[in-house]
C-alpha positions, -999 to +999 in steps of 0.1 A: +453+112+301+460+075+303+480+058+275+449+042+266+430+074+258+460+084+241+459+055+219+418+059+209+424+099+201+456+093+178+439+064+157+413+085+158+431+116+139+449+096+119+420+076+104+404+111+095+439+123+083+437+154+110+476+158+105+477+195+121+459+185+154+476+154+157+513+174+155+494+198+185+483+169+208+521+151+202+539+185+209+517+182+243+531+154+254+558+138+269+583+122+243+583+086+270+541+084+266+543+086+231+572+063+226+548+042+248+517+048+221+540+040+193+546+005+207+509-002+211+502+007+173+512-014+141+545-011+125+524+007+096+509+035+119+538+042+143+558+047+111+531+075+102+529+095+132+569+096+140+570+113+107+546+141+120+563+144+152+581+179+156+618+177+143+629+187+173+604+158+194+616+135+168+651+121+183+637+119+222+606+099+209+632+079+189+654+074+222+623+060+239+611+031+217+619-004+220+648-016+197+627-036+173+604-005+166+639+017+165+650-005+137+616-008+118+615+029+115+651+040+106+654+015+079+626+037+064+641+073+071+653+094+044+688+104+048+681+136+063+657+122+085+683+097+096+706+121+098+686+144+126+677+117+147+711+104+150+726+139+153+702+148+181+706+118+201+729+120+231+760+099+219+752+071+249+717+070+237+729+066+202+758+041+212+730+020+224+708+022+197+735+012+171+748-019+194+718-036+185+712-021+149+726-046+117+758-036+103+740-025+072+719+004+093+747+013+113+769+025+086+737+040+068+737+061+105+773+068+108+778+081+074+747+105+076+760+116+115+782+148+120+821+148+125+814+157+159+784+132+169+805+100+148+837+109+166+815+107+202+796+074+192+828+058+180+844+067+214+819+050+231+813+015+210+852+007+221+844+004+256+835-034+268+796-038+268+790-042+307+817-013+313+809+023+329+823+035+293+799+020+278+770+041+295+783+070+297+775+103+280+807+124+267+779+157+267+783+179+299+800+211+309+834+213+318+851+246+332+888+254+339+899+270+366+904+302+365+873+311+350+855+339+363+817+323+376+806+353+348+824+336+325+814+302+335+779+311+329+786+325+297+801+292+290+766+275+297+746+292+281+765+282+247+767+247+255+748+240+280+714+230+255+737+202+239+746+189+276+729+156+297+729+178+324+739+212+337+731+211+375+770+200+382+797+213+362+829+196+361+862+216+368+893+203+344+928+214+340+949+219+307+955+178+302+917+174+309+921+161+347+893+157+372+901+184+401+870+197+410+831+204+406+807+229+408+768+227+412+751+250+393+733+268+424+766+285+435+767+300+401+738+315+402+740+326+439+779+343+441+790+367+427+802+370+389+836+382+399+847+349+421+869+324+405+856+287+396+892+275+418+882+289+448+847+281+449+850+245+434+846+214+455+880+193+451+866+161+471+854+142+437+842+109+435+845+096+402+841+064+386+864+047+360+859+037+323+866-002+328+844+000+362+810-026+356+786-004+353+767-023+378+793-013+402+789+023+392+749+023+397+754+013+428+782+036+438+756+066+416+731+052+437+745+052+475+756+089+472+723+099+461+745+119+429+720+126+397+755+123+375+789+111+381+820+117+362+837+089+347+875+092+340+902+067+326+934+058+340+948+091+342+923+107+358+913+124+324+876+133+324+857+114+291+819+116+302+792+113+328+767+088+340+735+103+350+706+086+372+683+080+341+711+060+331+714+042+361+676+033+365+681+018+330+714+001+343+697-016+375+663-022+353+689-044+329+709-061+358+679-071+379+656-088+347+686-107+343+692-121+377+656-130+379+661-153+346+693-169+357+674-174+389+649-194+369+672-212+347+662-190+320+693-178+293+692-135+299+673-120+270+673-084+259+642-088+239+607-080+259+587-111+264+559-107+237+585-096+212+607-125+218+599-153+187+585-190+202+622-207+190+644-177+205+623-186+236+626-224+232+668-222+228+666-195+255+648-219+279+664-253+266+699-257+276+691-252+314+661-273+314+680-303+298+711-297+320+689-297+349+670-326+337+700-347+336+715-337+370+678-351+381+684-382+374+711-390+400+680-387+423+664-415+404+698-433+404+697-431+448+662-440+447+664-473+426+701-483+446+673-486+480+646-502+462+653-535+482+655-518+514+624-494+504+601-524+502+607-535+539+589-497+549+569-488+513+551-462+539+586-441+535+581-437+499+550-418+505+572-387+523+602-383+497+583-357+475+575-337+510+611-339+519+625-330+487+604-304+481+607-286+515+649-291+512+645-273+479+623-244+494+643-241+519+675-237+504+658-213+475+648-188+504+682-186+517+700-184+482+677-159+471+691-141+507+720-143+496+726-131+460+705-099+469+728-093+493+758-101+471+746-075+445+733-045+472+770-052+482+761-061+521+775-094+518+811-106+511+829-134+509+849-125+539+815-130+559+815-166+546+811-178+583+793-157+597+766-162+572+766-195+574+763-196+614+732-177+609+716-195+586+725-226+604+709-213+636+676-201+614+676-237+597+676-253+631+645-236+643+628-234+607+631-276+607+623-279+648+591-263+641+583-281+607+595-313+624+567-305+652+540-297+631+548-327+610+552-352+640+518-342+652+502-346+619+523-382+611+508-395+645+472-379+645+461-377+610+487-404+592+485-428+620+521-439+615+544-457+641+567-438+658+601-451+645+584-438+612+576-403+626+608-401+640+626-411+607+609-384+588+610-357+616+645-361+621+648-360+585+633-329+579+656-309+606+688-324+589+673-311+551+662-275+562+699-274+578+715-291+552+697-268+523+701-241+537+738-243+544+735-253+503+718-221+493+740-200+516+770-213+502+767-217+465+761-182+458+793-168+479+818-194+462+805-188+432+810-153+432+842-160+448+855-176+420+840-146+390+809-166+386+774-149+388+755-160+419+725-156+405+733-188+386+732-207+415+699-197+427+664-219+427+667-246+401+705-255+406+701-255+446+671-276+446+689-303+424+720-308+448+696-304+473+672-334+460+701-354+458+715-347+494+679-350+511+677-386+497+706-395+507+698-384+541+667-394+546+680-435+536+709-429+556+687-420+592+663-446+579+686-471+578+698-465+612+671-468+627+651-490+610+675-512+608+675-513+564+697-530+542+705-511+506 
C-alpha cells in the first residue's frame, strides 16, 4: 500500500477512535513507512498513534522520524515511556538522537536509560562529530578463540537479539584485540566440535575510531562489507559500522556538497522544516561575499569605458563570454570534486588533470568558436576583426576556466579545505573577472584600443 493510502486508513481509525485495528494495521507494517506517515500527520495526531504503537515497534518507529518530530514526542513521554525507547534504541541510534536533543531532554533520557545503555551512549558522544566513532554501534557479537563453534552459537543465541548484526562475528583476545572474524554461515555449516581459531579469517580490515566517517563509507562501501569493525589505537575492538549506517553517512555527505556547491551554508534540517530566517542566514553570507567579489568585474569594466566606446558592438558579447567561462569552468569543477570524494583523483595527479582538461578546453572552445564565427558573420553581420576578437576570446575563456575549475578544487583540498567550496558560484566569479580581462586584453591588440 502506498504511503498515501496509509495515511487516508489511519486518519481514518483514528477519527472513529478504532484503537485495536489501528495497533493491527501498525504491527503490519514496516517501522520506516510509518515513521514516514508520522511525518505527514500533525504534531497532535502522530503524538496519538506512537502511543498505540506496540512497545516493542515503539523504539524502531522512534529511530525512523525526523529530529523535530523525535523531539516533539519525547518531551511528552512519561518516564517509562522515555525510558523504553531510549533503552531499546541501538546506542548509535540513540547517540544521534541526543546530539541534536536540548540539554534539558537529554538528561531527562540519560537519567531514565539503563547502566548499560548510558555507559554505551556516553562512549559514543566523546567521539568527534564527523569521526567513525561517532557512527558506530558498540552492539555486535564478539567470540574468543577457543570457543567451540557449539559454544559460539550458544553465545548468539543469548546475545545475538540485542546485536546490529549477527551475519559476521568478530573474534577478540583477552585485552579485547581484533584477530579475526567469522561469518555466521560457517557456523551453521561445520561442525559443533571445531574451534572459532582455526576456522576464523585473520585477514581483517578494520577501520579506526578517529577515521572520517566519510572515509570509512567509502572504504564499507568498496569492499562491498554489510559491517565493519572499528577499533582504536591499540587495535582494541569498540564497535561496528554497518551499511544502513553508511547509506545514512553518504546521504549526509552528498546533501552537503550539493549546498556548498551552491553557495548554500550545510543544513541538517529538511527544507520545509527549515524556518524563512534560518534559511535567509543560511543563504546570506555566501551571497553577499559573492556579491562583493562581483564587483571587481564592474571595476574592469568601467577602467575600459573609454576604449569600449570606440567598438560599443563588443559590449554586446561580454554576458555570452562570461557566462560560457563560468559554464565551463562549473562542468569541469564539478569533475573534479566527484572525483576528489569517490577517491579517483589526487593531488599527485595535479598535471595530469590539468593536461586533460586543457586538451578538452581546446576543442570545447574550437568548436564554440566555430559555431559562434559562423553565427557573428551570417546572422550578426559583424566585421571580421570583431568575429575574430570574440572567437579568439571564447577559445582563451573555455581554456582558461577550465584550467580554473580543475585547479581550485585539488589545491583546496590540498591545503584541508573542502573542494566542494570551490565549486559553481566561487569558479564563475574568478572566472568573470579573468574572461574580461581577456577579452580587453585580445581586443586591444587587435583593435588597436586604448584603456
Amino acid at each position: 500500500m502506498e504511503e498515501k493510502n496509509y495515511l487516508e486508513l489511519i486518519r481514518s481509525l483514528l477519527a472513529d477512535k478504532r484503537f485495536n485495528d489501528l495497533r493491527q494495521l501498525l504491527t503490519d507494517m514496516q517501522s520506516v513507512d510509518v515513521a514516514l506517515v508520522m511525518g505527514e500527520m500533525k504534531d497532535e495526531e502522530s503524538l496519538k498513534l506512537f502511543r498505540i504503537l506496540p512497545k516493542d515497534m515503539a523504539a524502531d518507529v522512534f529511530a525512523e522520524l525526523e529530529s523535530d518530530d523525535q523531539q516533539y514526542i519525547i518531551q511528552y513521554l512519561s518516564d517509562r515511556e522515555a525510558s523504553n525507547i531510549i533503552n531499546n534504541l541501538y546506542a548509535d541510534d540513540a547517540a544521534d538522537f541526543l546530539e541534536e536533543m536540548p540539554a534539558g531532554i537529554v538528561k531527562k533520557l540519560l537519567a531514565n536509560a539503563n547502566p548499560e545503555t548510558r555507559q554505551d551512549i556516553n562512549h559514543l558522544l566523546r567521539y568527534p562529530e564527523d569521526s567513525a566513532g561517532s557512527v558506530m554501534t558498540v552492539e555486535y557479537v564478539d567470540l574468543k578463540m577457543d570457543m567451540t563453534i557449539g559454544q559460539a552459537i550458544e553465545r548468539i543465541r543469548r546475545i545475538g537479539l540485542d546485536s546490529e548484526t549477527v551475519n559476521i562475528c568478530y573474534v577478540l583476545d583477552s585485552r579485547r584485540v581484533l584477530v579475526g572474524t567469522v561469518a555466521l554461515r560457517y557456523l551453521l555449516i561445520l561442525s559443533e566440535e571445531s574451534i572459532i581459531g582455526d576456522i576464523m579469517n585473520d585477514n581483517v580490515i578494520s577501520i579506526n575510531t578517529m577515521d572520517d566517517r566519510e572515509d570509512a563509507a567509502r572504504t564499507i562501501a568498496k569492499y562491498g562489507f554489510t559491517a565493519m569493525p572499528v577499533v582504536d589505537n591499540e587495535r582494541r575492538m569498540v564497535g561496528i559500522i554497518t551499511v544502513d549506517d553508511v547509506v545514512d553517512i553518504l546521504e549526509e555527505e552528498t546533501t552537503e556538497d550539493i549546498e556548498k556547491m551552491a553557495a548554500i551554508v550545510p543544513s541538517d534540517k529538511p527544507y520545509l522544516k527549515t524556518g524563512i530566517f534560518e534559511t535567509y542566514k543560511k543563504r546570506m553570507p555566501w551571497l553577499l561575499l559573492l556579491m562583493i567579489s562581483a564587483t571587481f568585474t564592474g571595476a574592469i569594466i568601467t577602467s575600459f569605458e573609454n576604449a569600449l566606446s570606440k567598438y560599443v558592438i563588443l559590449t554586446a558579447y561580454i554576458p555570452m563570454l562570461m557566462d560560457t567561462g563560468g559554464n565551463a569552468g562549473s562542468q569541469a569543477s564539478v569533475s573534479i570534486i566527484r572525483g576528489i570524494s569517490l577517491d579517483e583523483i589526487r593531488f599527485s595527479d595535479i598535471f595530469r588533470t590539468l593536461w586533460k582538461e586543457i586538451r578538452v578546453a581546446a576543442i570545447c572552445g574550437l568548436t564554440l568558436a566555430t559555431a559562434n564565427f559562423i553565427k557573428l558573420l551570417l546572422l550578426d553581420k559583424i566585421g571580421i576583426a570583431i568575429a575574430l576578437t570574440v572567437c579568439l576570446t571564447l577559445v582563451m575563456v573555455v581554456i582558461i576556466a577550465k584550467c580554473v575549475g580543475c585547479l581550485l578544487p585539488l589545491l583546496s583540498d590540498r591545503i584541508g579545505l573542502d573542494p566542494a567550496v570551490m565549486a559553481s558560484p566561487m569558479i564563475t566569479t574568478i572566472v568573470d573577472a579573468i574572461s574580461l580581462l581577456t577579452y580587453f586584453k585580445i581586443a586591444s591588440t587587435l583593435l588597436h584600443l586604448t584603456a
